[in-house]
C-alpha positions as a Markdown table, in Angstrom:
| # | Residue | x | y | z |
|---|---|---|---|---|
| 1 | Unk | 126.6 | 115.2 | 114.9 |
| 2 | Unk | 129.6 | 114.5 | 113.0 |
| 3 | Unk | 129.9 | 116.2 | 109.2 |
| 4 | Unk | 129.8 | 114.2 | 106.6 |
| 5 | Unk | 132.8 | 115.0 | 104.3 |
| 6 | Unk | 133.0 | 114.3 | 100.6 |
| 7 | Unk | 135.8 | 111.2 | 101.7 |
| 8 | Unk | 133.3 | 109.7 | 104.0 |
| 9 | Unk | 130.5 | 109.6 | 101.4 |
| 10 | Unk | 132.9 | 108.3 | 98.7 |
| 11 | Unk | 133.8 | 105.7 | 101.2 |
| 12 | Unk | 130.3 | 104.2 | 101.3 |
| 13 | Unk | 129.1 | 105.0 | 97.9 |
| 14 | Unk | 132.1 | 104.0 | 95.9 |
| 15 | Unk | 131.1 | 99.8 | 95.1 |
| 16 | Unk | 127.9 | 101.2 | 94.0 |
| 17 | Unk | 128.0 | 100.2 | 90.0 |
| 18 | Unk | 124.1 | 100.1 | 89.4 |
| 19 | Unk | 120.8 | 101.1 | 91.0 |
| 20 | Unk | 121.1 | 104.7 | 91.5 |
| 21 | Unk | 120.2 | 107.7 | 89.3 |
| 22 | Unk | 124.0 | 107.6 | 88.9 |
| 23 | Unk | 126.1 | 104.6 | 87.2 |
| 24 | Unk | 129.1 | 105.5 | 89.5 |
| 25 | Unk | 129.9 | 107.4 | 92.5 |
| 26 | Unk | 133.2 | 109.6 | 92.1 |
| 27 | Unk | 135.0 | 111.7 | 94.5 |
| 28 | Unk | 133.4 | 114.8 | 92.4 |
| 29 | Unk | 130.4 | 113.6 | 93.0 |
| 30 | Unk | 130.1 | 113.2 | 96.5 |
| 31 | Unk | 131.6 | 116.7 | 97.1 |
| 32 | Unk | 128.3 | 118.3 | 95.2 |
| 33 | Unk | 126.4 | 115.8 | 98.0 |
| 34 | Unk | 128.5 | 116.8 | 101.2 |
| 35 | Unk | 126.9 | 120.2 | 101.8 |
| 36 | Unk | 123.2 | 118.9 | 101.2 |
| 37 | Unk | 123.9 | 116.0 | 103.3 |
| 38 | Unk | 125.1 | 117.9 | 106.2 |
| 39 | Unk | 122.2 | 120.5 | 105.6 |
| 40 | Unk | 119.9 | 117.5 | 106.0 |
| 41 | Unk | 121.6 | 116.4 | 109.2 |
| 42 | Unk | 121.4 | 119.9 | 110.7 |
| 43 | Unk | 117.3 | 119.9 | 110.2 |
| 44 | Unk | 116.9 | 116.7 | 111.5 |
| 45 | Unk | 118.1 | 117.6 | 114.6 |
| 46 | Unk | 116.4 | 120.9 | 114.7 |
| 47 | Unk | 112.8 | 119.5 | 114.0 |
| 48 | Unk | 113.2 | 116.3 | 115.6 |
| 49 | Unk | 112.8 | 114.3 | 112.5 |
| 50 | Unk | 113.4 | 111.0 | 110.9 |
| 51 | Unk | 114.2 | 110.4 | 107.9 |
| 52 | Unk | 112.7 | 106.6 | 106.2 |
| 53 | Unk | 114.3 | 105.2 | 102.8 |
| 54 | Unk | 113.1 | 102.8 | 100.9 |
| 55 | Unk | 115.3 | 99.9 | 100.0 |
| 56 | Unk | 114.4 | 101.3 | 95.7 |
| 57 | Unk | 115.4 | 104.7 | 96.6 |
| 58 | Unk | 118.7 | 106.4 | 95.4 |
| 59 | Unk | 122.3 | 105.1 | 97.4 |
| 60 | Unk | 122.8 | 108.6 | 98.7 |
| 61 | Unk | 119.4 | 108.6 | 100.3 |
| 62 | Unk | 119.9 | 105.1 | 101.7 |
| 63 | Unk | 122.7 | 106.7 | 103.3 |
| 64 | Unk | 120.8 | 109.2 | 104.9 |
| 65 | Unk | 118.6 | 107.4 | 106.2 |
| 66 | Unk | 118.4 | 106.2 | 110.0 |
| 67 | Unk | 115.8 | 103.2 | 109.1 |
| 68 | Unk | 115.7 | 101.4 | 105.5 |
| 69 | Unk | 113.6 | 98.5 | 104.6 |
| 70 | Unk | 110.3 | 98.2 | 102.8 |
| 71 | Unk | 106.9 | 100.1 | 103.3 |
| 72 | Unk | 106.0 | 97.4 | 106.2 |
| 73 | Unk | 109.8 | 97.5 | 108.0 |
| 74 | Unk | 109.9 | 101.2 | 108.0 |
| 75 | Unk | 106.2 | 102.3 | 108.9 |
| 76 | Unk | 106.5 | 99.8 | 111.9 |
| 77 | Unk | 109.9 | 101.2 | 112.6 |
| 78 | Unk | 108.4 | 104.9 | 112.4 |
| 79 | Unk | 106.2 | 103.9 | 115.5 |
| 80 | Unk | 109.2 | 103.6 | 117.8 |
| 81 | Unk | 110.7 | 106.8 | 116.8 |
| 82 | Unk | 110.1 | 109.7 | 119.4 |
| 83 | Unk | 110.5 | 111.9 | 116.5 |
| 84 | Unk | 108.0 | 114.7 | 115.9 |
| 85 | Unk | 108.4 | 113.7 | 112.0 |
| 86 | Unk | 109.0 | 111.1 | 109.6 |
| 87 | Unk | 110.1 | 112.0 | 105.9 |
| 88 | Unk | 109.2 | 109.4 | 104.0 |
| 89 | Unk | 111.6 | 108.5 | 100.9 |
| 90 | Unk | 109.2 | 106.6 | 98.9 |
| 91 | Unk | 106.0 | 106.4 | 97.2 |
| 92 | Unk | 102.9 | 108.7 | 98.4 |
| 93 | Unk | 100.8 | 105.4 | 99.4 |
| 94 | Unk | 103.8 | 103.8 | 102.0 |
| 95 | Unk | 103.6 | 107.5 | 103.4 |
| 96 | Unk | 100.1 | 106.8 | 103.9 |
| 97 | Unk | 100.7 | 103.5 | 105.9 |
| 98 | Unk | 103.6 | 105.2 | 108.1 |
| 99 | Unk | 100.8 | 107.6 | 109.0 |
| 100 | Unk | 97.8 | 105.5 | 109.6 |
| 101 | Unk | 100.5 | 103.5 | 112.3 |
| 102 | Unk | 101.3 | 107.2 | 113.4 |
| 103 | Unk | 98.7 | 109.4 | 113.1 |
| 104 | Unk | 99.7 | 111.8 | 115.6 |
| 105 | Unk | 103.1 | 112.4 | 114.0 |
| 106 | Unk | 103.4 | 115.0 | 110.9 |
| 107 | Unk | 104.4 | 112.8 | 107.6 |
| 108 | Unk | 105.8 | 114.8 | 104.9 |
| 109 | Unk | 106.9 | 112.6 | 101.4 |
| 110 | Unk | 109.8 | 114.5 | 99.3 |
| 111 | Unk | 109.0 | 113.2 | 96.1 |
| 112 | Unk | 107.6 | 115.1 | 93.7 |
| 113 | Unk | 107.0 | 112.9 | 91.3 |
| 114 | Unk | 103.8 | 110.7 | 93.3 |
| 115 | Unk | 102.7 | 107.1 | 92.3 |
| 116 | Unk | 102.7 | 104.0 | 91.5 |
| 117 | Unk | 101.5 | 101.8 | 88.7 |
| 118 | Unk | 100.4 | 98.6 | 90.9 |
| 119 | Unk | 98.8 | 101.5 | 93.8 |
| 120 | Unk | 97.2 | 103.6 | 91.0 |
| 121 | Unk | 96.0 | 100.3 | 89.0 |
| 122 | Unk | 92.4 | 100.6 | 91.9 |
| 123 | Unk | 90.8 | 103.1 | 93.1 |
| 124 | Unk | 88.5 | 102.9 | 95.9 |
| 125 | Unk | 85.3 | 102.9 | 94.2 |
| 126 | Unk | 86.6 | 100.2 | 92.2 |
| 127 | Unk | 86.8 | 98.6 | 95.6 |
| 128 | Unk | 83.1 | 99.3 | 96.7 |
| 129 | Unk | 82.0 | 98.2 | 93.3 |
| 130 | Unk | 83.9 | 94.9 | 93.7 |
| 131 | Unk | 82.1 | 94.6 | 97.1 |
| 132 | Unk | 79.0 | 94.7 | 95.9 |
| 133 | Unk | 79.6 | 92.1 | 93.0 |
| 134 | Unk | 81.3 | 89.6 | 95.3 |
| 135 | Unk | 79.6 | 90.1 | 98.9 |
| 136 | Unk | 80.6 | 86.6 | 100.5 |
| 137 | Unk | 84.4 | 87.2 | 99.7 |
| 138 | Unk | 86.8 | 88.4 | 102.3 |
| 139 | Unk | 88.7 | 91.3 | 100.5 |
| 140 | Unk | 92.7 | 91.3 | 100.9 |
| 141 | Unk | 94.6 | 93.9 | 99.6 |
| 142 | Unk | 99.0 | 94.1 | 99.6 |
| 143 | Unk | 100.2 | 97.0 | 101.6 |
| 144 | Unk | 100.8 | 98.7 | 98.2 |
| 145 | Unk | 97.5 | 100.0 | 98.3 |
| 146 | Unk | 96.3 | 103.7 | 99.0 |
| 147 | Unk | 94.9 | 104.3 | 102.2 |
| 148 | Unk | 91.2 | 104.9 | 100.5 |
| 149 | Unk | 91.5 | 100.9 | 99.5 |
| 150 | Unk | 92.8 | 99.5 | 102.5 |
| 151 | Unk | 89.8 | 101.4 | 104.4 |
| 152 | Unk | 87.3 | 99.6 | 102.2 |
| 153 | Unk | 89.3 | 96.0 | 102.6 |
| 154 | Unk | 89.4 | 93.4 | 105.0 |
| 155 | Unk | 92.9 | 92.4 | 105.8 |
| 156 | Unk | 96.5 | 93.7 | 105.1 |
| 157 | Unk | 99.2 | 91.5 | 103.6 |
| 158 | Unk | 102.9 | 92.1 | 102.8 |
| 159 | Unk | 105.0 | 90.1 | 100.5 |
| 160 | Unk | 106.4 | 88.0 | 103.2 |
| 161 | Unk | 103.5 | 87.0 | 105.1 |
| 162 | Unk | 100.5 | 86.8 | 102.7 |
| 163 | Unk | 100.7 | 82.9 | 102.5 |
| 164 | Unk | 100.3 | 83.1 | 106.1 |
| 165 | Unk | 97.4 | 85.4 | 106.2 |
| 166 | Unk | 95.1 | 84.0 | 103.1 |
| 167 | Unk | 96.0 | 80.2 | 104.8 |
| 168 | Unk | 94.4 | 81.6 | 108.6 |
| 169 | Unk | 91.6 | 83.3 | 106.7 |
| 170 | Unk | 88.5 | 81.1 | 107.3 |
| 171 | Unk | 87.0 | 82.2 | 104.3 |
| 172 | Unk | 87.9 | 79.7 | 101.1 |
| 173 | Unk | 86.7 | 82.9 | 98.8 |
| 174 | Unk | 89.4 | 85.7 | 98.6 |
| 175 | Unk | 89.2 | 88.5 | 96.2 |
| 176 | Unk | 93.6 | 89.4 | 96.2 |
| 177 | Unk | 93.8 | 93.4 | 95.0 |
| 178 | Unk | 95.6 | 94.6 | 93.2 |
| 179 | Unk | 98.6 | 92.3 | 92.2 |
| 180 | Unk | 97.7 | 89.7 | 89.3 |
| 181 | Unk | 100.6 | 88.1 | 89.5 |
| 182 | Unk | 101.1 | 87.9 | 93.3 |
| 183 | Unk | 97.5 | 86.7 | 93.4 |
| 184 | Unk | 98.3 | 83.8 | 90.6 |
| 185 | Unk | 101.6 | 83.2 | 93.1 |
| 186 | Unk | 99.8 | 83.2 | 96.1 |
| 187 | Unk | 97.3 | 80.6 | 94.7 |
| 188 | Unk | 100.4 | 78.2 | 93.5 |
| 189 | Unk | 102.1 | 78.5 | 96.4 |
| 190 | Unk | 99.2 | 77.8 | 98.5 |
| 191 | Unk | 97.8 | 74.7 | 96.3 |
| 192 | Unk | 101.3 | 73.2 | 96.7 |
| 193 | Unk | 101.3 | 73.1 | 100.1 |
| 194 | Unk | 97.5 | 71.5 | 99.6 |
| 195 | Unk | 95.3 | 74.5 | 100.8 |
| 196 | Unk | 92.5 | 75.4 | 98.1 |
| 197 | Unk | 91.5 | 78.8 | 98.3 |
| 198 | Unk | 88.7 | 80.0 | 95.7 |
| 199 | Unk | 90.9 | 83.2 | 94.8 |
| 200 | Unk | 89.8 | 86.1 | 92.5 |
| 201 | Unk | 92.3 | 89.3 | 92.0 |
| 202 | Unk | 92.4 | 92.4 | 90.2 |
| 203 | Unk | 94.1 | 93.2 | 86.9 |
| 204 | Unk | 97.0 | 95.6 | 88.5 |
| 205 | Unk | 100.6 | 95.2 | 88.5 |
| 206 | Unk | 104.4 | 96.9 | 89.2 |
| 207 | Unk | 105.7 | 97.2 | 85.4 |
| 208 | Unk | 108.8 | 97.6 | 87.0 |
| 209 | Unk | 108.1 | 93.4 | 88.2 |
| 210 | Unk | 106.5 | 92.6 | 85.2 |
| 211 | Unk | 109.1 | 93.4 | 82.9 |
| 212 | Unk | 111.4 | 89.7 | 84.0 |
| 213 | Unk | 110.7 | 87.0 | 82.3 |
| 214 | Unk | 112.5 | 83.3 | 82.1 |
| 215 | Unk | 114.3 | 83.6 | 79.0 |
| 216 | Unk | 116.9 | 86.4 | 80.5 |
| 217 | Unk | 117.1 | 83.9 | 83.4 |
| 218 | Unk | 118.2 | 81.2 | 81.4 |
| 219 | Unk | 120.3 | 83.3 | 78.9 |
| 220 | Unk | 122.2 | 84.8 | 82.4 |
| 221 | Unk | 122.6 | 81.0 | 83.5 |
| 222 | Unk | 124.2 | 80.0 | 80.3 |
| 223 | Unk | 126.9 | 82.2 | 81.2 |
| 224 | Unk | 126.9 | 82.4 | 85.1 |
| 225 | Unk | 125.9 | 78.6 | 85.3 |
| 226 | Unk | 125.8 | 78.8 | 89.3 |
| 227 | Unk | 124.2 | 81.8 | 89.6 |
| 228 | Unk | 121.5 | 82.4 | 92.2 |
| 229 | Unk | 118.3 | 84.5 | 90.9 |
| 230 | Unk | 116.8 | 85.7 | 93.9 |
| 231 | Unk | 112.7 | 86.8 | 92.8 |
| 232 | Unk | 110.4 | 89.0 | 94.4 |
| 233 | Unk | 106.5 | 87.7 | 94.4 |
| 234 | Unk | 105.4 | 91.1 | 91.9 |
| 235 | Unk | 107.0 | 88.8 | 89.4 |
| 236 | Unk | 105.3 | 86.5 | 87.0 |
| 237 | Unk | 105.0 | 82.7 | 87.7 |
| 238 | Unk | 106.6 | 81.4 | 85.0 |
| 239 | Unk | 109.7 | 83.8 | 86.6 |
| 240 | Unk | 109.5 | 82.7 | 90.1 |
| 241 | Unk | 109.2 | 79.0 | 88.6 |
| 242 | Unk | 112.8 | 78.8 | 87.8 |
| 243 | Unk | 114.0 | 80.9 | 90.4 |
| 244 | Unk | 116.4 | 79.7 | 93.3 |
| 245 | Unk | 114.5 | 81.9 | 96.2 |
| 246 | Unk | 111.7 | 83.8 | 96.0 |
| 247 | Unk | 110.7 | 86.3 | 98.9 |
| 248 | Unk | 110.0 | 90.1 | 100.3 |
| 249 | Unk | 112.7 | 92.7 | 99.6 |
| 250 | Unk | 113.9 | 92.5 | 103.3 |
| 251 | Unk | 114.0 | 87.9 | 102.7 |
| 252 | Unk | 115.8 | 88.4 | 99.2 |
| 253 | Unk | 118.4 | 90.7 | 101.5 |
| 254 | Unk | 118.8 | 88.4 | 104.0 |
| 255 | Unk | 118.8 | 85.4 | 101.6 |
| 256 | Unk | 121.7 | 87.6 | 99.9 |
| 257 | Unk | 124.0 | 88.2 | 103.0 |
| 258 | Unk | 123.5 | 84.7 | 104.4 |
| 259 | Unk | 124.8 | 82.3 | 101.1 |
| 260 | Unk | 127.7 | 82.0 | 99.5 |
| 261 | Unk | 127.0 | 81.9 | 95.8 |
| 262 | Unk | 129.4 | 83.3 | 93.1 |
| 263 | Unk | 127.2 | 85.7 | 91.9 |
| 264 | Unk | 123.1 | 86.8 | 91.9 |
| 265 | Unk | 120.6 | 88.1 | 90.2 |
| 266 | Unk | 117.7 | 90.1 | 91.9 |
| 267 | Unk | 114.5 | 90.5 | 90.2 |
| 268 | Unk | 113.2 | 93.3 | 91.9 |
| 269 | Unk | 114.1 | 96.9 | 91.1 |
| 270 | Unk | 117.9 | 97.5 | 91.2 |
| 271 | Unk | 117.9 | 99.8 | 94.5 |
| 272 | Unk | 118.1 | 96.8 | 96.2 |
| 273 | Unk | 121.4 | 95.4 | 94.7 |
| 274 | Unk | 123.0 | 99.6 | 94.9 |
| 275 | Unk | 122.0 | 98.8 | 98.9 |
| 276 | Unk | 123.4 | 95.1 | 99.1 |
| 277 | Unk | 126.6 | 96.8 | 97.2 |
| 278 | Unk | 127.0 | 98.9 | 100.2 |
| 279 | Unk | 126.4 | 96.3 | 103.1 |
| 280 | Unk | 127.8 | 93.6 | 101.3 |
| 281 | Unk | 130.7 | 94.9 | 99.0 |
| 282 | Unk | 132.1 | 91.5 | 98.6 |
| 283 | Unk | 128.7 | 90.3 | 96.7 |
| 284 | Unk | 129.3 | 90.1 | 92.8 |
| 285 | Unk | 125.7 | 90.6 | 90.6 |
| 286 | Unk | 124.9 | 90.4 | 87.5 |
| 287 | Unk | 122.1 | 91.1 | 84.9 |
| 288 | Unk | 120.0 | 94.1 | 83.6 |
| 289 | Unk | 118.9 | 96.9 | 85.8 |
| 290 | Unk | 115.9 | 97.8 | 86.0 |
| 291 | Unk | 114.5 | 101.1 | 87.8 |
| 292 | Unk | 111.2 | 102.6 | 89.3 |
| 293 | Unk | 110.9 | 106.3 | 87.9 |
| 294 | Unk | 108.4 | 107.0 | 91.5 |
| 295 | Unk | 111.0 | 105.4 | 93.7 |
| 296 | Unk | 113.9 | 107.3 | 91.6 |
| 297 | Unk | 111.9 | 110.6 | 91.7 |
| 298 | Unk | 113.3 | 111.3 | 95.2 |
| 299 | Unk | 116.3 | 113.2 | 95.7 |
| 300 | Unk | 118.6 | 115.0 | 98.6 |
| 301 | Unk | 117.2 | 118.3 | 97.1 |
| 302 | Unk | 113.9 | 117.5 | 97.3 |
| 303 | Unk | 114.2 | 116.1 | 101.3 |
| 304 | Unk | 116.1 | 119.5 | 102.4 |
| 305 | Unk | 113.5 | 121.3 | 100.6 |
| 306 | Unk | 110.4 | 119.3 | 102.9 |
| 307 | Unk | 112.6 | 119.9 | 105.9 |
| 308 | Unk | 113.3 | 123.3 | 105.5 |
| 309 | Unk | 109.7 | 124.3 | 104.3 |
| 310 | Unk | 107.3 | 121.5 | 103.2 |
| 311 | Unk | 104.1 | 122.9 | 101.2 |
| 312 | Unk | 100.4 | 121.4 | 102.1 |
| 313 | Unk | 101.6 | 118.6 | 98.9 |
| 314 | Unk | 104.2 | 117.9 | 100.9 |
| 315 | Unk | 102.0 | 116.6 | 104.3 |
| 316 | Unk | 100.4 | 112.9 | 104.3 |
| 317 | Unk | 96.8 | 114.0 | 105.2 |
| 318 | Unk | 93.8 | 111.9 | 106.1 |
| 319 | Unk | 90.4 | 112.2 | 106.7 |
| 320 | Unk | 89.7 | 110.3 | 110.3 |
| 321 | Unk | 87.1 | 108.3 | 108.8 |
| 322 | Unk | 89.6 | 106.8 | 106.5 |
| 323 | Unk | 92.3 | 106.8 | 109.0 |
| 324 | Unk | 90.0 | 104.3 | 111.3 |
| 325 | Unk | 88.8 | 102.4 | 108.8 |
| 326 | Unk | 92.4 | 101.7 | 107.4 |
| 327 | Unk | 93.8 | 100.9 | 110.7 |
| 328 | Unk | 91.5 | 98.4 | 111.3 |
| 329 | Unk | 92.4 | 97.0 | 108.1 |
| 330 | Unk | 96.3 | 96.8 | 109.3 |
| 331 | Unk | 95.3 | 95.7 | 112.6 |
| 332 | Unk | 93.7 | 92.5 | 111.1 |
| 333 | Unk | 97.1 | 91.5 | 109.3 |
| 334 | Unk | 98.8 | 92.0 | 112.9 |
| 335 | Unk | 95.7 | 89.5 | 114.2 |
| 336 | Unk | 96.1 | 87.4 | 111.3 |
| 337 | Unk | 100.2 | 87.0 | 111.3 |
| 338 | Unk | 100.7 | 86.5 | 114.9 |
């Protein structure tokens, strides 16, 4: 295990300009972070543990981390870990997925600071309620659900394969939860390629998503003329109408690293360009920041503390009943994307 000195954090940390709880990373800084980090590093090796990290999550947890990606990427990447446990750097709900995948592992979440304004916009007896109003409709819920919802769904879907899914389902009536304005997305998207699902959806959404709208796009453009704005689905149509590419976290990265634009713009929250600033240094962005305060709640405090003695709020716990129901829920996407 080799330490992680205050020069070798600097190193990776220093092109990071926005998208962390800090607006800079100086060589001060990062020798506050060196004995945490190595702390960290020293537990993870004594508890067999993993450590996820959300692509929103602060630089200096991304760094951290041995797996970053979204809620999807990392549960799945959880399930070929032989660790004993997975700290999850996120929200409370993607803990909840990594542990329906891996029920027999211990999942502990850091944060404090647990939710989730699109997760929390439904509850499950909204869901059962729903149910009872619309009984011929096949219910599909985005993985940014709670566990208690996705037990009372149908089907699974992700950002990046949710056209997929809703297009296989051989039900026309879909009831989308909880995302409005991926639901309205999904519908477009779908119509345009001439498939005509009946397609109801709940009133939730991420304010963080929300917030974008097409008049900062075309202000930016008026002085970046060949900039590329690179959307996430959460984001309103009239957005993702004048958008260049639209996908998941993980397709906007790879959209990212792949051209060769001047400059872009990434509607999504700004972890995701602190993280492309640190894989891709030679990447110029522009535009307003704009942060989740559940994703930003995490810290390198708050994951030694977890590691060193995690409190019951601390463990992802669920009921077996839920955890079944839940799975099978996940298990459809799988069936569904393949």
């Amino acid at each position: 295990m080799t330490a992680l000195t205050p020069e070798k954090i600097y190193e990776t940390l220093k092109n990071v300009e926005i998208g962390g709880t800090r607006c800079s990373y100086s060589l001060e800084t990062c020798t506050d972070f060196s004995p945490i980090m190595n702390r960290i590093l020293e537990l993870k090796k004594q508890k067999n543990a993993v450590l996820l990290a959300h692509s929103y999550v602060s630089p200096e947890i991304i760094m951290m981390a041995d797996f970053v990606g979204d809620s999807y990427e990392l549960s799945k990447k959880a399930q070929t870990t032989s660790a004993d446990t997975i700290v999850f750097t996120a929200v409370k709900f993607m803990a909840e997925t990594a542990k329906i995948l891996n029920p027999g592992k211990t999942v502990l979440v850091p944060s404090t600071f647990n939710g989730c304004s699109l997760a929390d916009s439904i509850t499950a007896a909204d869901v059962a309620q729903l149910r009872d109003l619309y009984p011929n409709y096949t219910f599909v819920c985005y993985i940014n659900t709670t566990a208690a919802v996705k037990a009372l769904c149908d089907v699974c879907v992700t950002s990046s394969n949710v056209y997929k899914i809703i297009e296989r389902i051989p039900n026309d009536n879909i009831y989308f939860l909880p995302d409005k304005l991926m639901a309205k997305n999904v519908k477009n998207e779908l119509e345009s390629r001439g498939i005509h699902k009946n397609i109801l959806w709940w009133d939730g959404t991420c304010y963080v998503h929300e917030t974008y709208d097409p008049d900062m796009i075309h202000f930016l453009r008026l002085k970046h003329p060949d900039i590329k704005v690179v959307s996430h689905p959460e984001c309103d149509e009239a957005v993702l109408s004048v958008s260049d590419f639209v996908g998941s976290t993980s397709q906007m990265i790879n959209y990212v690293k792949t051209s060769n634009a001047p400059s872009y713009f990434l509607l999504t929250e700004c972890g995701l360009t602190s993280r492309l600033k640190m894989e891709a240094p030679s990447k110029k962005f522009v535009g307003s920041c704009t942060m989740c305060k559940y994703m930003k709640a995490n810290s390198l405090e708050d994951i030694l503390r977890v590691l060193e003695a995690p409190t019951p709020s601390d463990v992802v716990q669920l009921d077996s009943n839920t955890l079944a129901k839940a799975s099978k829920c996940i298990e459809a996407m799988f069936t569904y994307a393949t």
